[in-house]
N, C-alpha and C positions, 0 to 999 in steps of 0.2 A: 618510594612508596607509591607516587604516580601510576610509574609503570606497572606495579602489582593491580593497581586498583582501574588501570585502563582494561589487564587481561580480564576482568570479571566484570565490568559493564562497561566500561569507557569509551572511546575511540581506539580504534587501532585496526588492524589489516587483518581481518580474520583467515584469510590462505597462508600468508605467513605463519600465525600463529598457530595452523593445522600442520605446519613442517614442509610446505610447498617452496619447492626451490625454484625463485625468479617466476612467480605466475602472474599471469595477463592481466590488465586493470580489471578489476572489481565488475562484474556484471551485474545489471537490476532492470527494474520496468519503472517508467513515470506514468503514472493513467490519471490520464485527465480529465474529470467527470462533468467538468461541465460543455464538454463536445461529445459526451457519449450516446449514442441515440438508442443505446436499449434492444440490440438488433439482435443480440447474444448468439454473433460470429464466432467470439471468442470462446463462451461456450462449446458449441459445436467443434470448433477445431482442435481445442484442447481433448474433449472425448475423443475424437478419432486418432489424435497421432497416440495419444497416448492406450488406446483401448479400454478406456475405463468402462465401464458396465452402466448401464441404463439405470436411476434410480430418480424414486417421486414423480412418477407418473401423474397425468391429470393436471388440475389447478383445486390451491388452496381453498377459493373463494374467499381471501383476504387482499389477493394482488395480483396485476400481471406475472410475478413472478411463481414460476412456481419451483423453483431448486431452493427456495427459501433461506439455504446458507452454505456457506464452504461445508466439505465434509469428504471424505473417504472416496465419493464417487463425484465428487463435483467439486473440481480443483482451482476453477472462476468462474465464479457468483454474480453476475448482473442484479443487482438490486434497483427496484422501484421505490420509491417516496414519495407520497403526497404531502403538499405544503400548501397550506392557505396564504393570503397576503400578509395576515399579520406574522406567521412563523417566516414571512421571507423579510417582514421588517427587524424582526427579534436577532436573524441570522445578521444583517448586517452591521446592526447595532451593538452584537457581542464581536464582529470580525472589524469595525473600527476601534473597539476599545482592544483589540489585540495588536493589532497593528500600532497604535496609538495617530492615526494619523486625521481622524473625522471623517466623514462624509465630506468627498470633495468637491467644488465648486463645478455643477451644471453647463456644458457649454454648448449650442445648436453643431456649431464648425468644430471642428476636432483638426488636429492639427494635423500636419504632412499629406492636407487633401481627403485623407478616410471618410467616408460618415460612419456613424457612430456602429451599426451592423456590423462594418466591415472589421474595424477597427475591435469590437468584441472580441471576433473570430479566431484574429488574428495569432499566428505565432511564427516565431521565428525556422525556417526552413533551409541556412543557408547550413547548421553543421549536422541536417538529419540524412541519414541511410538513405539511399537511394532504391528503394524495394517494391516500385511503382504504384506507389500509394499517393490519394488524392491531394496533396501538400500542396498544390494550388487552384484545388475547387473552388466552385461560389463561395464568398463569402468570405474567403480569406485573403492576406493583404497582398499574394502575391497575384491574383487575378484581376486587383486594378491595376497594377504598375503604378507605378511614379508621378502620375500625372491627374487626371479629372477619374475618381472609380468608376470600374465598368456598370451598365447596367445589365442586371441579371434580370432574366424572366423569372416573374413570380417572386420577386423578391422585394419590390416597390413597396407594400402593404406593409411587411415586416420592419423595412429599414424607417418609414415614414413612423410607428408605431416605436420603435427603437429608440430614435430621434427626440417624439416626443416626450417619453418615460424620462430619458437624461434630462432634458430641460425642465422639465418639473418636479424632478425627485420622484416618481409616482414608483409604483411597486404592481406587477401583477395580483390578478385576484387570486391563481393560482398556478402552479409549475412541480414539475416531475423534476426529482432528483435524482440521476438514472448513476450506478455507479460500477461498473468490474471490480468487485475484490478477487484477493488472491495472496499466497502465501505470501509474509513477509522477509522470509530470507533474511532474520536477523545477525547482527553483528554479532550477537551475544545471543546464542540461541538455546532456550531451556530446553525445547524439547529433545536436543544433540549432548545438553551438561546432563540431563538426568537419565541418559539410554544404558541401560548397563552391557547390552550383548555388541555396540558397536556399530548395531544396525548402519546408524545416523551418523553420516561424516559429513565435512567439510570439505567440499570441491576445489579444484585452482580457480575458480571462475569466482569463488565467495559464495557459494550457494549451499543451500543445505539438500541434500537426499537420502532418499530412506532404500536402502537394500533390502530389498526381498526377502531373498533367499538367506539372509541374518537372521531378521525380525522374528521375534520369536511369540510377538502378541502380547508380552505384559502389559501392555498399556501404562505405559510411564509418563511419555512423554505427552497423552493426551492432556491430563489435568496443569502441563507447569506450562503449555504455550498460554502465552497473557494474551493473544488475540483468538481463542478455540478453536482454529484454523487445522491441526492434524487429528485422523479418528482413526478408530480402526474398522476396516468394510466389515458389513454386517452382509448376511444375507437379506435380502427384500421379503418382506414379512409376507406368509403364504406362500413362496416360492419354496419347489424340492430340488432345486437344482442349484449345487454350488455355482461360484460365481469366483474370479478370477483375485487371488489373493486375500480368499475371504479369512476373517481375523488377524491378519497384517496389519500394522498401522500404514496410511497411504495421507499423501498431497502432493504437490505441486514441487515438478524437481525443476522448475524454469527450461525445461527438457533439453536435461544434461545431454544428452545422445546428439540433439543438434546442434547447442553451444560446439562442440568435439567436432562438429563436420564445418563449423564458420558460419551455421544459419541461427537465422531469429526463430525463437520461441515461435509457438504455433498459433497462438493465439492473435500476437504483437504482429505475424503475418496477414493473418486474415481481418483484420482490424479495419473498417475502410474506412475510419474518422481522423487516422491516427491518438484517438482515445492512447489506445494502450501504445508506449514509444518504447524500445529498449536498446540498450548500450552501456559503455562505459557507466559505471554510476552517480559518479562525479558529472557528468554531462546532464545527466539526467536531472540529479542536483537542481544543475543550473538551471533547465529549461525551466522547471515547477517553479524554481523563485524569479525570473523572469516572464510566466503566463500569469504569476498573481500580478506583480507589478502592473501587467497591460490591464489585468481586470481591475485593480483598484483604482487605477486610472480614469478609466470606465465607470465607478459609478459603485462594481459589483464589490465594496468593502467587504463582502462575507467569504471572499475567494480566501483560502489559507495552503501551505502547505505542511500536508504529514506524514510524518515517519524523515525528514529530511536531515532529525539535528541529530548528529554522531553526541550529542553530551546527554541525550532523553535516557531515560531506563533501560534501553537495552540496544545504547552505543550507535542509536539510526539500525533503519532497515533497510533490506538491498530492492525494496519495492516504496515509492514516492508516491503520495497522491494530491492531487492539486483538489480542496474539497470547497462545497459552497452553503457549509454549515462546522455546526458544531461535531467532531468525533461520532459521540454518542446518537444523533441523529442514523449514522449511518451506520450504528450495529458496533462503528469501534472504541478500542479503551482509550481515554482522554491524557492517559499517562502511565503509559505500559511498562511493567519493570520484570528482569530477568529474572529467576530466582537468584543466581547465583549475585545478584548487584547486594545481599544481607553477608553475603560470609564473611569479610574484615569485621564489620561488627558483630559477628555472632564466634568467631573465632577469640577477638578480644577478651568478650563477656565470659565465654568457656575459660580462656587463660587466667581472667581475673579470678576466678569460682574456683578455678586449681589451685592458686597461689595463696587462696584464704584458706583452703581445706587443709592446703601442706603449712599453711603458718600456723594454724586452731592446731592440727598433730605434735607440731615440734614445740606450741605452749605447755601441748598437755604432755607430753613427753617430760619435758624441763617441769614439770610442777610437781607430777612421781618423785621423780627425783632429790627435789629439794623434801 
């Protein structure tokens, strides 16, 4: 019964279970939002390698942001947030009662020589890709070495200001929540269970993608993703001129075409925080619950990771994010469930409803009779 009830949300190897013989571990993205600066590289890259068409021109006048959300033409989403002092005390106080661990003890000296800046920054760099990406810029642990941390220019005010936050518990009066979303590539994926034409398969890589030349526009799969993450491209309102797969459902193929040639996603390339990290996903896994550990260390209790647990509503997602709030802060669902994780009980329920119907029949059957 496990094993039935792993195929419809649980854990388990989603390439396997799409009929891939011997495929390569698991691929996904960790993005780490609180090294992201907001520069929407990723953005840009992703339009270009993939060609997706121009859409939401201008600014909202609600936010720097102006692509406002995932959608048909905008496949990674940098989000802005404002937060006052107290929602960044509220955030930590809901991410020590998750953790269960408190608010930890304050200390000037931080241990293995860091101060406190450095040691924020920090992540580990020894099992990442090599893709000449800044993994030992200012700021991070591998630019002090081993011994007394370097001094960075321009970075005195901050680290002294860092410093004294930790020793007093104090909290800014206010901070940008800067975040990359992006398709979650789930384990258990609604918008792939409810496609009827096929479109939607299952990669060797664990990814999900949408074939074009399938797609036939029902729009099925828009209403069952639990994060609204796939649409289907509209044309841009007042334009007469089609547009490139318009009424298609479209997102985020983790860009199958370079998975296939041994490159990173395009985005995870041009990335120059390493915010967005990608690889094996199991790896990835790891990195997001060892960056929280260094933050809670740190002070920063509100650090969580999501999408990371294979047992949530829909088996883990092939995309991890290291967050510095609640879910729903950043637009996501706090407890996402597949459609398909309801069929054992609604199969049940149907069985039971049969089994009455057929017993009330063969009552009334036998009562003619007698």
């Amino acid at each position: 019964m496990g094993f039935w009830r792993n195929q419809l949300s649980g854990p388990t190897d989603p390439a396997l279970d799409a009929g891939w013989e011997n495929p390569p571990p698991r691929k996904g993205f960790f993005t780490d939002t609180s090294i992201c600066i907001g520069c929407k590289a990723c953005e840009v890259a992703c339009k270009e390698w993939n060609d997706i068409p121009m859409d939401r021109l201008g600014m909202t006048g609600d936010s720097y942001d102006n692509t406002i959300s995932l959608g048909a033409s905008t496949w990674r989403h940098v989000a802005f947030i404002e937060q006052t002092g107290e929602s960044i005390e509220k955030a930590r106080e809901s991410g020590a009662r998750l953790v269960d661990l408190g608010m930890p003890s304050m200390r000037q000296q931080e241990r293995d020589g860091f101060p406190s800046l450095m040691r924020a920054t920090a992540q580990r760099t020894d099992h990442a890709s090599h893709a000449g990406l800044p993994l030992d810029g200012p700021g991070t642990a591998a630019s002090a070495g081993t011994g007394s941390p370097a001094v960075v220019p321009g970075f005195e005010g901050a680290q002294r200001a860092a410093e004294e936050a930790l020793a007093t518990g104090s909290v800014p009066d206010f901070r940008w929540l800067i975040a990359s979303d992006v398709c979650k590539h789930c384990t258990h994926a609604a918008c792939l269970d409810v496609c009827p034409t096929g479109s939607l398969f299952r990669t060797e890589f664990g990814t999900v993608v949408v074939q074009d030349d399938v797609c036939n526009g029902c729009g099925y799969c828009v209403p069952a993703c639990p994060f609204g993450v796939i649409e289907r491209r509209e044309r841009p309102e007042g334009s007469k001129t089609a547009v490139k797969n318009e009424g298609i459902a479209q997102k985020c193929t983790l860009c199958y075409d370079r998975l296939g040639a041994d490159q990173k996603p395009a985005c995870a390339q041009a990335c120059p925080t390493t915010s967005i990290q990608f690889g094996d996903l199991e790896e990835m896994r790891r990195r997001a619950s060892e960056r929280a550990t260094v933050l809670h260390g740190n002070g920063f209790t509100e650090a969580r990771v999501y999408g990371g647990d294979p047992h949530d509503g829909v088996g883990g997602t092939g995309s991890v994010f290291l967050l510095l709030d609640e879910p729903e802060v950043y637009g996501l669902p706090p407890d996402p469930v597949v459609t398909t994780a309801d069929l054992p009980d609604i199969f049940r329920k149907a069985g039971f409803a049969g089994l009455t119907m057929l017993a009330g029949a063969a009552f009334s059957f036998l009562g003619r009779r007698s």
